[in-house]
N, C-alpha and C positions, 0 to 999 in steps of 0.2 A: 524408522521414525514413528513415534506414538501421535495419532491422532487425536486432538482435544476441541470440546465444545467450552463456548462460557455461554454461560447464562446470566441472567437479573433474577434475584429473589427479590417475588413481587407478593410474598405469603410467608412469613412477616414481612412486613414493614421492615427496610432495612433499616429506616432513623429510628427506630424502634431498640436496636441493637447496640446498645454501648461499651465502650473496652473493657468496662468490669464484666459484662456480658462473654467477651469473646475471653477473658482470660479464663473463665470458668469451664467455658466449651474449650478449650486448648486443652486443661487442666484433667477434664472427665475423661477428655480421648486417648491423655497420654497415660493414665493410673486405669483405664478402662482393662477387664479382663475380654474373655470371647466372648461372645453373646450367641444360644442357643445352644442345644447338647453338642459333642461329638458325631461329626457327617455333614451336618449343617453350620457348623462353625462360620462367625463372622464377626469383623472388626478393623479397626483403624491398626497399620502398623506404620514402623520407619517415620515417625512423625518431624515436623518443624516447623517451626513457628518464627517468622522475617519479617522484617518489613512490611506490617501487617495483613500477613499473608499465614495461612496454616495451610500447607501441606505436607501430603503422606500417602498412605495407597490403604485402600478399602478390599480388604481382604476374604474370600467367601469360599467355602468349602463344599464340595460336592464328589458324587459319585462318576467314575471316571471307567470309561468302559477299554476293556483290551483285547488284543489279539494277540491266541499265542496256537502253537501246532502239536501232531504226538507227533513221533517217531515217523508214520508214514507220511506227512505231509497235511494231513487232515486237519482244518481248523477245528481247534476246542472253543467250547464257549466260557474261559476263564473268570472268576466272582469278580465282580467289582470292586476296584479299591478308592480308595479318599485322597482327594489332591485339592491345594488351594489354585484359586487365581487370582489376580489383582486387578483393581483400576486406579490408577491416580488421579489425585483428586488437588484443586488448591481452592483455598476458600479467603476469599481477598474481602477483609475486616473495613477496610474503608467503603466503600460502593457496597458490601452486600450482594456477591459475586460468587458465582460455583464455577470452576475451573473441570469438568470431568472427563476422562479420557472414552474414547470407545473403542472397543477392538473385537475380536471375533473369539467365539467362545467354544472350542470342539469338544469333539467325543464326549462332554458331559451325559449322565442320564437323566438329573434332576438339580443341570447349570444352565445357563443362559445370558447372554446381555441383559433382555431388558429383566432375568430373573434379579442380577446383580443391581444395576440401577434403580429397582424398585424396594431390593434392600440396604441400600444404601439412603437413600431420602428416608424410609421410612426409618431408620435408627438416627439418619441427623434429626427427622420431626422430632421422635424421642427425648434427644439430650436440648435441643433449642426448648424444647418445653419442660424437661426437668430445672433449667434455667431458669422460669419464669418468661416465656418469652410467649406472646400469646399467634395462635397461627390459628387461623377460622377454618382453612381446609382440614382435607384427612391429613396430606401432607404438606412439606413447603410446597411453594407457589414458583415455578420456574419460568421465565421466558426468556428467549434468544437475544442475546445480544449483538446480533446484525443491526446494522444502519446503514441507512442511506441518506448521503450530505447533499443538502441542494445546492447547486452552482454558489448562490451566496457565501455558504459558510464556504466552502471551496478557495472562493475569491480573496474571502477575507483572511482566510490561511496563506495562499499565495504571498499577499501583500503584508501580510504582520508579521511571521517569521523570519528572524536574521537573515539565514540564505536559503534559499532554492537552489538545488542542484540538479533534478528534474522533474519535467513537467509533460504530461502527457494532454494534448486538447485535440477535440474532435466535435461536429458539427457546424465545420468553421463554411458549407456551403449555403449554409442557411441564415449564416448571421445578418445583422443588422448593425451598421455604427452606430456608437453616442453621438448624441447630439453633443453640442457645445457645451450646454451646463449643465449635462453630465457629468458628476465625478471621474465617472472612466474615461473620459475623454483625455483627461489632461495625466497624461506621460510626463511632461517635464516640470520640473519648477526647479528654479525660476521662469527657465524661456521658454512662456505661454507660445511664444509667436514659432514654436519650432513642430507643436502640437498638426498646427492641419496640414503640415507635409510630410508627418509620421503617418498621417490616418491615410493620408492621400495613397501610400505606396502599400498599406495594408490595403488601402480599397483594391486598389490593380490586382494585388496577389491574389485576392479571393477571389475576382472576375474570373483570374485564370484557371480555378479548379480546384486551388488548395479545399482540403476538407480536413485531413486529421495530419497534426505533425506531436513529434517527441523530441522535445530537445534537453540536451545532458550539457553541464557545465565542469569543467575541473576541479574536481577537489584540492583544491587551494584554497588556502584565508581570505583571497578578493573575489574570488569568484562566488556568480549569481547568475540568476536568471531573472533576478527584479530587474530588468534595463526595459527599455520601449517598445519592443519587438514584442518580446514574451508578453509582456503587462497588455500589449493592445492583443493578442490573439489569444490571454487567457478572459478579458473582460468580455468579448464577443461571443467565442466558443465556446463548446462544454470540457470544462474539466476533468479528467478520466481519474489522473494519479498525481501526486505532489511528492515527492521526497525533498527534504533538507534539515539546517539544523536550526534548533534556537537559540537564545543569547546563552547559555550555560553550555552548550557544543551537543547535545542532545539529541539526536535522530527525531525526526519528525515524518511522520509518513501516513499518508491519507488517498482512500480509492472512494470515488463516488459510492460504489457500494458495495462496503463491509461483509464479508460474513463474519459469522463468528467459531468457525474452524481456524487450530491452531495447528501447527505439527511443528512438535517437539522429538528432540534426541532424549531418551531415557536412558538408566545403567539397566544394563543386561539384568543386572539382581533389583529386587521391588526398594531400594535405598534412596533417599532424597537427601542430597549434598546439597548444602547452602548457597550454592554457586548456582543448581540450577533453576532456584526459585529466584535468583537476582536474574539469570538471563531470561525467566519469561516475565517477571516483572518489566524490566527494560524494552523487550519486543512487545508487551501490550500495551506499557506507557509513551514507546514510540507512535503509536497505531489512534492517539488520543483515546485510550481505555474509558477516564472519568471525566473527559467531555461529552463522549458521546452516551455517556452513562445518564450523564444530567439533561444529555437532551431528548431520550430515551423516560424518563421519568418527567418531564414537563409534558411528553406527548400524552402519556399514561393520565396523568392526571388530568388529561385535558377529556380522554376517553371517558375516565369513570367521572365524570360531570356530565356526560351525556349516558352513562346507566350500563356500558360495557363493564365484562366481569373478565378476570384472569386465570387461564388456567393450567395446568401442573404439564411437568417433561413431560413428552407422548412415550 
């Protein structure tokens, strides 16, 4: 399994970026030759461009050290030769998104990770600016696309999605009931009057000790977990995990808090098949990708009004 980070390009401005924009950048990377002499080679190969999504693998050539013996057994210290490596990369044209892989880089003499990641940004700065795209730093502007949902949005995922199939809650020893006219209070409608001997038999459970429960429903067409039970012990408790689907049949899946580590199945060889830029598509737009993109970018903006500055991948 290849491991991936996303990130938010916060350097440009992603509304900055428009499709004639990115069709230009698809355009330079796929007609691009190597960039830099033989030794040092580097560039975009295996490219594709989906569902406004451009990926492909970022290719960088270095000196690669060997071991070999003479006849008696004795290591020689054999010349160095030239070997590529790769990272895959996906660059998601709506949000303004870097998809980039991380992985361990050996026996190089003059390779490295962050040698690769640092030339990777610095040829996307290149071509985003051969574009006409303006970027204030030296390079783009990166930051993690980790989030963290407060119980609210939680809630309100719970409740507006077709079905829940499960639900994970926990600090149900601390909770507190709604009051009456409390929206959370009221489990049923019509029958208001069935309301305080729902809450009543939640109060006893909690008396007795519950703190964190996980409940799974059957993948079936009627099946849910929006009923009275679940609804009173997610509106009390804290929310851990939500899986279900939405009204288009869609996986839906949400953890209190996100990282933004992916692990993907890659081909043995550095090739990107249209297939598996629709499966990570599908698991990030499961995971709410461009929700929490936009509530990620409302925070941000709320930061730089108070004079915080952003700064590039470490």
């Amino acid at each position: 399994m290849a491991k991936c980070y996303l990130h938010d390009i916060v350097d440009p401005d992603s509304s900055t970026i428009t499709d004639a924009h990115w069709e230009q950048v698809f355009s330079i990377m796929r007609e691009s030759s190597w960039y830099q002499p033989k030794g040092k080679r580097m560039g975009f190969v295996s490219l594709t461009r989906r569902n406004s999504m451009i990926g492909g693998y970022f290719a960088n050539e270095g000196r690669k050290k060997g071991v070999q013996y003479d006849d008696n057994k004795e290591q020689l210290e054999p010349p160095p030769f030239y070997s590529f490596e790769h990272l895959f990369f996906i660059l998601f044209e709506d949000t303004g998104q870097l998809l980039l892989q991380s992985r361990n880089i050996y026996d190089y003499i003059d390779l490295s990770l962050p040698d690769m990641r640092s030339n990777f940004l610095n040829l996307l700065t290149e071509l985003l600016r051969s574009v006409n795209i303006y970027i204030a730093g030296k390079t783009i502007g990166l930051k993690s696309a980790g989030i963290t949902y407060t119980q609210e949005q939680l809630y309100q995922t719970f409740t507006s999605i077709a079905k829940v199939i499960e639900i994970e809650i926990s600090g149900l020893h601390q909770a507190e009931l709604p009051l009456p006219d409390d929206p959370r209070y009221n489990l049923f409608n019509p029958k208001d009057e069935w309301n305080p001997i729902t809450w009543g038999a939640v109060a006893d459970t909690l008396e007795s000790g519950l703190d964190h429960v996980t409940m799974s429903a059957r993948e079936s067409v009627e099946s849910t977990l929006q009923s009275p039970i679940p609804k009173a012990l997610a509106a009390v408790g804290s929310i851990e995990k939500i899986r279900g689907y939405d009204e288009r049949g869609r996986v839906v899946y949400r953890e209190r808090t996100e990282d933004a580590e992916l692990e993907i199945e890659l081909p043995i060889q550095p090739t990107v098949a249209p297939d598996v830029l629709d499966r990570i598509f599908e698991r990030l737009d499961s995971r709410g990708r461009v929700d929490s993109w936009r509530e990620r970018q409302r925070r941000r903006r709320e930061m730089l009004a108070h004079g915080h500055m952003f700064g590039s991948l470490d």
